[in-house]
Structure formats: C-alpha cells, structure tokens
C-alpha positions in Angstrom: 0.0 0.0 0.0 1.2 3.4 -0.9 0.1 7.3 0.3 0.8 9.9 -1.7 0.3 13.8 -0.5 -0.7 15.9 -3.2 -2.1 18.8 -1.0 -1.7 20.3 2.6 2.0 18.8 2.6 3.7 21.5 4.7 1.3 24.0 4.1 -2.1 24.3 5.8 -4.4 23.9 2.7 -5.6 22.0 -0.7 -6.0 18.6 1.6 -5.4 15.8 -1.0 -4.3 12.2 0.4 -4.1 9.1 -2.0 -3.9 5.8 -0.8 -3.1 3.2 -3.7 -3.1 -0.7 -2.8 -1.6 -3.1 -4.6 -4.6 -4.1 -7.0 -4.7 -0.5 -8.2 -7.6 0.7 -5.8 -6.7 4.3 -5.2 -9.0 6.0 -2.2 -8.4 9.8 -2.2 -9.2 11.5 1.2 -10.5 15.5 0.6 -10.2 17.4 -2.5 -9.5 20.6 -1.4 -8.5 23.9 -3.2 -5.5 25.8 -2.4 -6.1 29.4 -1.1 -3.9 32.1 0.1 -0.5 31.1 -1.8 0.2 33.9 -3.7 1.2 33.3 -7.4 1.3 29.6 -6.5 -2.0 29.4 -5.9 -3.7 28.9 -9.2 -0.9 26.4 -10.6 -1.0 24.0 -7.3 -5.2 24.1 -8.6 -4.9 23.6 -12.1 -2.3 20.2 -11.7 -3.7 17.3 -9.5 -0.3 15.4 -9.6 -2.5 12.4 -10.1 -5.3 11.3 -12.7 -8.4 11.3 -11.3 -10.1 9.1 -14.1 -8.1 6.1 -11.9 -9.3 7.1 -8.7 -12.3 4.4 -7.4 -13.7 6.6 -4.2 -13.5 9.4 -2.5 -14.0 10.1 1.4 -14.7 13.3 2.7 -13.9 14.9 5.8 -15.9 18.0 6.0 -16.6 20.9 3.8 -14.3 23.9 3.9 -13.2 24.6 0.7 -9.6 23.5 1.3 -11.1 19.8 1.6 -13.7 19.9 -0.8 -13.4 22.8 -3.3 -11.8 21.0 -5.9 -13.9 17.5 -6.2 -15.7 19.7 -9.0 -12.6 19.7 -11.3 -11.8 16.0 -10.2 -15.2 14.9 -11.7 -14.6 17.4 -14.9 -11.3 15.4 -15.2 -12.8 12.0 -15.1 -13.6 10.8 -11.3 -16.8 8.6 -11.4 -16.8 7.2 -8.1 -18.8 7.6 -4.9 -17.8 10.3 -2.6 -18.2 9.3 0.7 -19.5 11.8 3.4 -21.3 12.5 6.6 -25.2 14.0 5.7 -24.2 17.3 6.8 -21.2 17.4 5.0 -23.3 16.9 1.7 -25.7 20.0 3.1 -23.0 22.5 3.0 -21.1 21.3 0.0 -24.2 22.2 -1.7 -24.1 25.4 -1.2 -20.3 26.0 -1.0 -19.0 24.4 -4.4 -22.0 26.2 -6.1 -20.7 29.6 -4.4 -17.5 28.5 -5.5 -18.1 27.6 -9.1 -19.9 30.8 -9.3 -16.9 33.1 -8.3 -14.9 30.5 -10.5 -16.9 32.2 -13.4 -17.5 35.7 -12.7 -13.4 35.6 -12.1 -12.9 34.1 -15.9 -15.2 36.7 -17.1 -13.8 39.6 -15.4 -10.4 38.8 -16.5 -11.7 38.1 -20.4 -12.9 41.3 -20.4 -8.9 42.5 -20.3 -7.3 40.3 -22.6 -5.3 41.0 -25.5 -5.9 40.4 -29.0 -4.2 36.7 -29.2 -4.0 36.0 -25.4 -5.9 33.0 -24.5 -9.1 33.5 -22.7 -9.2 32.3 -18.6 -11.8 29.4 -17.8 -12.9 28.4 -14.1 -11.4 25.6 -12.4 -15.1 24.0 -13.0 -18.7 25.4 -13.7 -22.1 24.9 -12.1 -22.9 22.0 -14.2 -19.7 20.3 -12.9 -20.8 21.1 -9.2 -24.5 19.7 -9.9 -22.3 16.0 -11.9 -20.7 16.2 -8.4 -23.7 15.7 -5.9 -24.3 13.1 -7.9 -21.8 11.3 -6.7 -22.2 11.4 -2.8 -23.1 9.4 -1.2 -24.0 9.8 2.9 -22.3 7.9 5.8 -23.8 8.5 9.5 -21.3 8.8 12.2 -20.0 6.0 14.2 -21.6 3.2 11.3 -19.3 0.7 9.9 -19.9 1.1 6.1 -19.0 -1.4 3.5 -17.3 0.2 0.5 -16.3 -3.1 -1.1 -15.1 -6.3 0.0 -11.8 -4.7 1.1 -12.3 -1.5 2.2 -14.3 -0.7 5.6 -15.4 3.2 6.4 -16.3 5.1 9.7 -16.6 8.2 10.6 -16.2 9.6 13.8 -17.3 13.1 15.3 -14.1 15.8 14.7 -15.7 18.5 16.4 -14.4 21.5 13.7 -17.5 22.3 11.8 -21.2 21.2 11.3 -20.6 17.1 9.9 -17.1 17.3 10.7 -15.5 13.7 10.5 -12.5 12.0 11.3 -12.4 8.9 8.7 -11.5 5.8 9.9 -10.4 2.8 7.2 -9.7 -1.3 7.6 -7.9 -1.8 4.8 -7.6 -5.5 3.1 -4.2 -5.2 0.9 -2.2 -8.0 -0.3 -3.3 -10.3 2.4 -3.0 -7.5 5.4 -5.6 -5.6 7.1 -4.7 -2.1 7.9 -6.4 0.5 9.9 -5.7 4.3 9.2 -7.0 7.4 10.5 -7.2 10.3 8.9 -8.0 13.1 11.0 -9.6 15.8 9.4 -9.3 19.2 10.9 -9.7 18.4 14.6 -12.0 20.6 16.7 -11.9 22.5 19.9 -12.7 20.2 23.3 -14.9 22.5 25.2 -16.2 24.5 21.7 -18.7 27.1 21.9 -21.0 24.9 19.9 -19.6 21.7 18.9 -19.1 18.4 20.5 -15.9 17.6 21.2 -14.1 15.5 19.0 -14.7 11.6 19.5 -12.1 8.9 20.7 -11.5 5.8 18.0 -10.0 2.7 17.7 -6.3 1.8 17.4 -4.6 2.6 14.1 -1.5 1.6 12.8 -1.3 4.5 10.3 -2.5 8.2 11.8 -2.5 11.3 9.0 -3.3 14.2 11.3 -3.5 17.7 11.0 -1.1 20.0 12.3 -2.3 23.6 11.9 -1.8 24.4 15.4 0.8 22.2 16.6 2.9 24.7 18.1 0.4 26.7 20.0 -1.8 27.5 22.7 -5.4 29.0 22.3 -5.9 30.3 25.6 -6.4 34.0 25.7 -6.4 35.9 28.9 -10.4 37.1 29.0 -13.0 35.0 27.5 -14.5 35.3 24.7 -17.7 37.1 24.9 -15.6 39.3 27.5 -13.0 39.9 24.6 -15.9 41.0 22.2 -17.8 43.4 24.6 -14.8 45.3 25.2 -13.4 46.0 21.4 -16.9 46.4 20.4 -17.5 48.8 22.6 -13.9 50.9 22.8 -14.6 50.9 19.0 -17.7 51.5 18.4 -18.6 53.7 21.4 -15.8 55.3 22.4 -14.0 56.2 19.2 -17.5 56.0 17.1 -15.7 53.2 14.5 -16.6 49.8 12.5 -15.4 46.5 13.8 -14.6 44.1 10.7 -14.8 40.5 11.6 -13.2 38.8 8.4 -14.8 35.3 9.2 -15.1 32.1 7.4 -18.9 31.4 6.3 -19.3 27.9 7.8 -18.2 27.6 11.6 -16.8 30.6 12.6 -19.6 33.2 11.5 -22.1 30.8 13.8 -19.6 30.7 16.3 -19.7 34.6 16.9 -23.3 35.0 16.1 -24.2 32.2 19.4 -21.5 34.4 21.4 -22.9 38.0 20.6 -26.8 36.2 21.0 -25.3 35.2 25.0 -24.5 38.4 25.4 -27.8 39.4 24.7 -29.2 37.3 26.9 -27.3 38.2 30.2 -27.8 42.1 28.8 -24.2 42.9 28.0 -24.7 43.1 24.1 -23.3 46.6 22.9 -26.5 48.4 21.4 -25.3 48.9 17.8 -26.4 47.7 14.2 -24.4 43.8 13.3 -24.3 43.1 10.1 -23.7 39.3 8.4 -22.4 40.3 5.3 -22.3 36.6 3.3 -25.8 35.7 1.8 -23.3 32.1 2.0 -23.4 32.6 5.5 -27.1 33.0 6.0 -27.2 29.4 3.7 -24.5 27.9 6.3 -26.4 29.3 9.3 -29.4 27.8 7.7 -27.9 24.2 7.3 -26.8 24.4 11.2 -29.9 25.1 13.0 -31.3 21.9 10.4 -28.3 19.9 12.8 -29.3 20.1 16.0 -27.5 17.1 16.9 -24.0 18.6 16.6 -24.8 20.8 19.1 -22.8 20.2 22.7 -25.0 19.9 26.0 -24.5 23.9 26.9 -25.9 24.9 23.6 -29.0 22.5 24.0 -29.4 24.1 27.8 -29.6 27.6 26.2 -32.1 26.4 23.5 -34.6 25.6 26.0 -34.8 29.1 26.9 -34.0 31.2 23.3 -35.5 28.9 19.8 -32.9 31.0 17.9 -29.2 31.2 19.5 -28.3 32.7 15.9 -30.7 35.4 16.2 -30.1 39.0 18.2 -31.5 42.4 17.9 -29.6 44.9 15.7 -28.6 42.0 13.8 -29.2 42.5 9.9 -28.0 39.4 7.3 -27.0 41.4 4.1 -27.6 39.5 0.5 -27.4 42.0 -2.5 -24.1 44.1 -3.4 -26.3 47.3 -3.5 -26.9 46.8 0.1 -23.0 45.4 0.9 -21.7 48.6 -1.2 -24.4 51.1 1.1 -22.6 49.9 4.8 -18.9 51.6 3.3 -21.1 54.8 3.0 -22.9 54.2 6.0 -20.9 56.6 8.8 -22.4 55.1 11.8 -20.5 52.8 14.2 -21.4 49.0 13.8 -20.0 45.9 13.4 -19.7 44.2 10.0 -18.7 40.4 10.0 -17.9 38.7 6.3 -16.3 36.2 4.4 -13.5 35.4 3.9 -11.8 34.6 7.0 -8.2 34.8 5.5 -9.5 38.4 3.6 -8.3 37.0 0.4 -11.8 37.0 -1.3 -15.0 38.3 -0.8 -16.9 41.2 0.2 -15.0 41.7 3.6 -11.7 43.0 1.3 -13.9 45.8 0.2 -14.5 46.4 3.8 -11.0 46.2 4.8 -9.8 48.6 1.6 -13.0 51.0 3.0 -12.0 51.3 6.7 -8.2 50.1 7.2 -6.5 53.6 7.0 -9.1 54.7 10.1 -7.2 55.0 13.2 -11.2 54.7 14.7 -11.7 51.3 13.0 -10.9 47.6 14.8 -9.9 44.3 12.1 -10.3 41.8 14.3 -9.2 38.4 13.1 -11.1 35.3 15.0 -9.2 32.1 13.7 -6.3 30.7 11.4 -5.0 32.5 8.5 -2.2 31.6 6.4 0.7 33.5 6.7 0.9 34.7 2.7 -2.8 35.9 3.1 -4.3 39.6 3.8 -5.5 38.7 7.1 -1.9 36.8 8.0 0.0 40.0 7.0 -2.4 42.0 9.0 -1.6 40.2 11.7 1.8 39.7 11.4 1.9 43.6 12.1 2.3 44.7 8.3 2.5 48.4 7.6 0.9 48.9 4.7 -0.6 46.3 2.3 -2.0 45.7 -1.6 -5.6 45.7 -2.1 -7.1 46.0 -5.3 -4.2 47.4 -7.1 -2.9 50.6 -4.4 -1.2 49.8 -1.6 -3.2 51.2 1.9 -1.5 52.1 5.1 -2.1 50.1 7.8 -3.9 52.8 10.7 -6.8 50.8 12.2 -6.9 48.8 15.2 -5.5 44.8 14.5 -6.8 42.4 16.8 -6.9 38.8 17.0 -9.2 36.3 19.2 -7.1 33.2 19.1 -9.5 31.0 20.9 -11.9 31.2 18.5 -9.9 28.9 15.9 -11.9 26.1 14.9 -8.9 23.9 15.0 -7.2 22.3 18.2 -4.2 23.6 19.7 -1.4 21.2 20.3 -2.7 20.3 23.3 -6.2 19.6 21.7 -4.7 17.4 19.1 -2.6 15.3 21.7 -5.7 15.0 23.3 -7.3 13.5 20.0 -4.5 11.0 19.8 -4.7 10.3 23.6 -6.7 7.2 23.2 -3.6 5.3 20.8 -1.0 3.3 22.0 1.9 5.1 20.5 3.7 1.8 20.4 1.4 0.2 17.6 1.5 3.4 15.8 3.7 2.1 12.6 3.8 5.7 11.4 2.2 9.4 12.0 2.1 11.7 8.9 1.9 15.3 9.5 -0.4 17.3 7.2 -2.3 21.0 7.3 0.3 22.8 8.7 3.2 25.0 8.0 6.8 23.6 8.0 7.9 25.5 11.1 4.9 24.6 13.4 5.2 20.8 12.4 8.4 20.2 13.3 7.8 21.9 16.9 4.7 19.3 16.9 6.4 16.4 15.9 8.8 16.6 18.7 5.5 16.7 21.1 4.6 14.0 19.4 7.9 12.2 20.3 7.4 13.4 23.6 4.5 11.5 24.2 5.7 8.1 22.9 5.2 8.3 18.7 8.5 7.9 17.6 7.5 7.4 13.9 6.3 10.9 13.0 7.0 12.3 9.1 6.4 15.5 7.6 5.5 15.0 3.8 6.4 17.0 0.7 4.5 18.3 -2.0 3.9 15.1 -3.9 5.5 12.7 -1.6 4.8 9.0 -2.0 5.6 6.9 1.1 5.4 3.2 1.2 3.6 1.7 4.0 
C-alpha cells in the first residue's frame, strides 16, 4: 500500500491524500482547493499530480473549501466514483461548491474582459454544471456506522468537532493479504467548543494522518470570549464612534460569533449597535446548522430551551445584494460588520478592509487561522501597509486577534485526539495541514509522548507503507 500527499504537505491547505493498494484501488481522502499562496496558488489548482479518471472513491472529511473545493474539477477530469461523506457534509457542500463555481466564473469573465488580442481567454477551475455532476456522486455515511465500501475496504466516521458534519475517517484496509487500519483526522475541533461536541475517541490505528495547523500553539487568551468581544466592540464603536470588521469564514466561525454575541444578549451585556452578516453564503451555512441540532454540545441544547434562535439577536441585519453590501462603506455610523473570507483574500470583507483600514477609529479583528501569505496573516503579522485591489493602503486601524476562536485544536487539543492510541502500535504518524515550522515543533511533542515514527510530507511525496 502506498500514500501519496498531493495537497496540505507543509502547508495548511488543498488537503489531497491518496492511498493506492496493490490491486490498483486508489481511495483519495479531501479534494481541497489551495487558497492564500500567492502566485502559487492557481498552478497548485490547475495540476492534481495524479489522474483522477483512476481514482475508485473518495472520502470526505468536512466541507471547507480547502477539503472539498476541488472535487468539481476532479469529476470534470474523469472521477466517477462515490464520494463518501457524513449527511451534513453533503448540506453544505451544496451550497459551498456552487458559491465557488460561481466566483470560479464571474473571475474568468472579469479577467476576459482584459485580454489581449491573441492572449488565450481564462476558464474556471469547474462550472455549475460540474458542481451539480458532483452531488451526484455522494453518497452519505452517519457517524460511528461501519460502512462497507467493497469487500476490502471498511469506512467510519467519527465526530471531529471542527464544523457542522465534521469527521475524522477511519479505514480497515484489506491489501495484499494484510488488514490495515488508518485514521485520517480531518481538521480536529476544539474540546470544550462554543458549539460543537468535542471530537470523538476511536479505535487503534496503525497509520494516523493528522493535522497539524496548530501544533505549536496554545489558544488560551487571557479574558474569555464574549468578554473579549464586549470590550473592542465597545472601545470601537462607542468610544471612538468606529466599525469593527470580523473577516470570518462562512461555515463555523460566523455561527460561532453569532451564538457568542446572542449570549451576550441574553445576560444584557450586548453593545447596542447595528451587526451586520455580510455573506448571503453565511445565511445558507447558518441555515444548514440550525437543520443539525445534533452537533450541538450539551450547553448549547441548555440555552435552546430558553431562546428557539441562538443565531438570532437584535440589531442584527443578514445582508444578500451588493447594493446593500456597497451602502454599509457609505454608511458613517459605528457598527459591526462580519464577512467572508476569513483569510480576507476573497470576498466582500476585502472591500470592507480597503474602506476602513486607513481609520485609526476602525478595529480588524481576526477570529481564527490565517495563512501567513494571506491579507488577514500579514495583517496580523503587524504589516504596515498592504496591496488591495491594485494601491497599496496604510495600515492605521486597530488589529486584533481572538485566538481561541480557531476552529482547530491547539497542540494540546490534538494530543488529546490522539490520547486514546498506543503510541507503540502506531507504525507511522504523517503530518499534514500545517506550515513547515509549526510541524516540526509538533512532531517533537509527538515524540514526547511516545510516537517515535512521525514524518512530515512533501509536495507530492509518496511513502510506502
């Protein structure tokens, strides 16, 4: 049996992991688009590295777009199999790849409209048809269910705790006369999330692929979250009469804050000024959760019993046209605007940014991961002055960060995950979704605690196993 890593291999996104057994069965785990990379970006999303037409299935973990947002051009390119995934997971990769293939056009367009006589003309990475060929092709797995793929090939997932149908995928592998168990972990979640469950324990593996986004850190900030909010919502928008940003991810993290600001509501310490969702994706996402009840941790099913809507606040306004997203950057008054993208790459919150960064009154406030290469990771990084839409802006608002908000586990979280393995019948731990830098700092936490077979793969690195 082989794995290959063709995405996420020291860097934290385009999650693509092939597994190949000896009778020419290839299982590919995600399909994820690269983001965030700079002028690597759309080459690393135009080249697999393998040829799909010969993959036979495809499991899912979850559905940000760096795990699913390329299983569109896969099918274009000749996958017909199943794509295995957890019934949520299906819910918002409807709405996510469509968004996606959408922007995948109205990009191609825009960028036509410039060409020179001779140049050839740009085409998405795959079109709504493709996206609708796609759905097709999943097919739903509940959690903790041994499922059948084929005679060889055994699938369950378990509960990951990072987003609405979050999985970590579980397989017993027949190969050559062997059975193998391997664990792919998904993006592991936060024990003690806002809203989530925490992620669940699982059987021995002999193989772990884990994530590593957060290997060398710590979430804890000093003040908890709601606390946190309150006070730069109100030194902002109060005191210096300004616009908090929220650049947020539409799936997870927009929730995350709405079910924070709506507590604050309901012990009376919500600042009295206009929020604004500005995603109509993240009305669609919000939309799929409350249809998901059972993700939902014991705290958030207390609070239910007393408020129907934990989403749901007053001054809170979900914006869908452009005219209305174009009015708020004319709109004087103090409020806070939350919108996707969470890395600021994309998106209307980069208009929002562009409108309000050069505003000593103004807050950014960044609530989870972003790569370092992206808007939001420069921002943070403490940057000066940065590119948007072809002028560089000087950096004068407010920068703040919320580091506990991160839907991924810190290193602690992620031992925690693997806390239930005997390190000494792990053959081998493979280290993917993370920068260089931080994995190394993890793996030798992982060697701490007993796993002396840890690897970090390359771009395209094929490991027998």
């Amino acid at each position: 049996m082989k794995i290959a890593f063709h995405g996420a291999a020291r860097t934290v996104t385009g999650s693509k992991h092939l597994i190949t057994l000896k009778n020419n069965t290839q299982i590919l785990l995600d399909c994820g688009l690269f983001q965030g990379l700079g002028n690597l970006t759309e080459g690393l999303n135009e080249s697999f590295g393998f040829n799909p037409a010969q993959v036979s299935y495809l499991v899912l973990s979850h559905a940000h777009i760096d795990h699913c947002g390329l299983l569109p051009r896969l099918v274009a390119e000749g996958f017909r199999g199943n794509i295995y995934c957890t019934p949520a997971t299906k819910d918002l990769c409807r709405i996510l790849l469509l968004d996606s293939a959408k922007i995948q056009t109205q990009d191609a367009e825009y960028a036509n409209k410039k060409l020179r006589q001779g140049e050839p003309e740009e085409m998405p990475l795959y079109t709504e048809k493709d996206v609708m060929q796609t759905l097709e092709q999943f097919q739903v797995v509940p959690y903790n269910q041994d499922f059948q793929i084929d005679a060889d090939l055994t699938l369950n997932f378990t509960d990951a705790g990072h987003i609405v149908g979050s999985a970590a995928v579980h397989l017993k592998i027949k190969d050559d006369g062997q059975t193998t168990n391997l664990t792919f972990s998904g993006d592991v979640g936060r024990y003690g999330d806002l809203l989530l469950k925490s992620p669940q324990s699982f059987p021995q593996a002999d193989y772990v692929i884990i994530e590593s986004t957060y290997g060398d850190s710590l979430h804890q900030d000093l003040d908890p979250i709601e606390d946190t909010l309150r006070e730069i919502i109100e030194q902002t928008c109060s005191v210096k009469k300004g616009k908090v940003i929220i650049p947020a991810f539409s799936v997870g993290r927009t929730q995350e804050l709405l079910y924070a600001l709506n507590a604050m509501e309901l012990k009376g310490q919500l600042p009295d000024v206009q929020y604004y969702v500005d995603s109509p994706l993240s009305l669609q996402a919000t939309e799929v959760l409350r249809k998901h009840p059972e993700v939902y941790n014991n705290g958030v099913k207390e609070v239910m019993k007393v408020d129907h809507d934990i989403f749901g606040f007053k001054g809170l306004k979900f914006i869908e046209s452009v005219e209305e997203s174009k009015a708020l950057n004319g709109d004087p008054r103090p409020c806070v605007i939350i919108s996707s993208s969470g890395m600021a790459e994309g998106g209307r919150v980069k208009h929002h940014i562009r409108n309000n960064i050069s505003d000593q009154k103004n807050t950014i406030l960044m609530v989870g991961y972003a790569e370092p290469r992206s808007l939001a990771g420069k921002l943070l990084a403490g940057q000066k002055q940065v590119w948007l839409f072809g002028q560089d802006y000087d950096v004068v608002a407010d920068i703040r960060s919320i580091k506990s908000m991160s839907a991924h586990g810190d290193y602690e979280d992620l031992l925690q995950f693997l806390s239930g393995q005997n390190p000494a019948l792990v053959k081998q731990v493979f280290l993917v979704h993370g920068e260089y830098k931080v994995q190394q700092v993890f793996a030798q936490h992982l060697q701490d605690k007993g796993f002396q077979h840890v690897l970090i793969p390359e771009q395209h690195e094929e490991f027998e196993v």
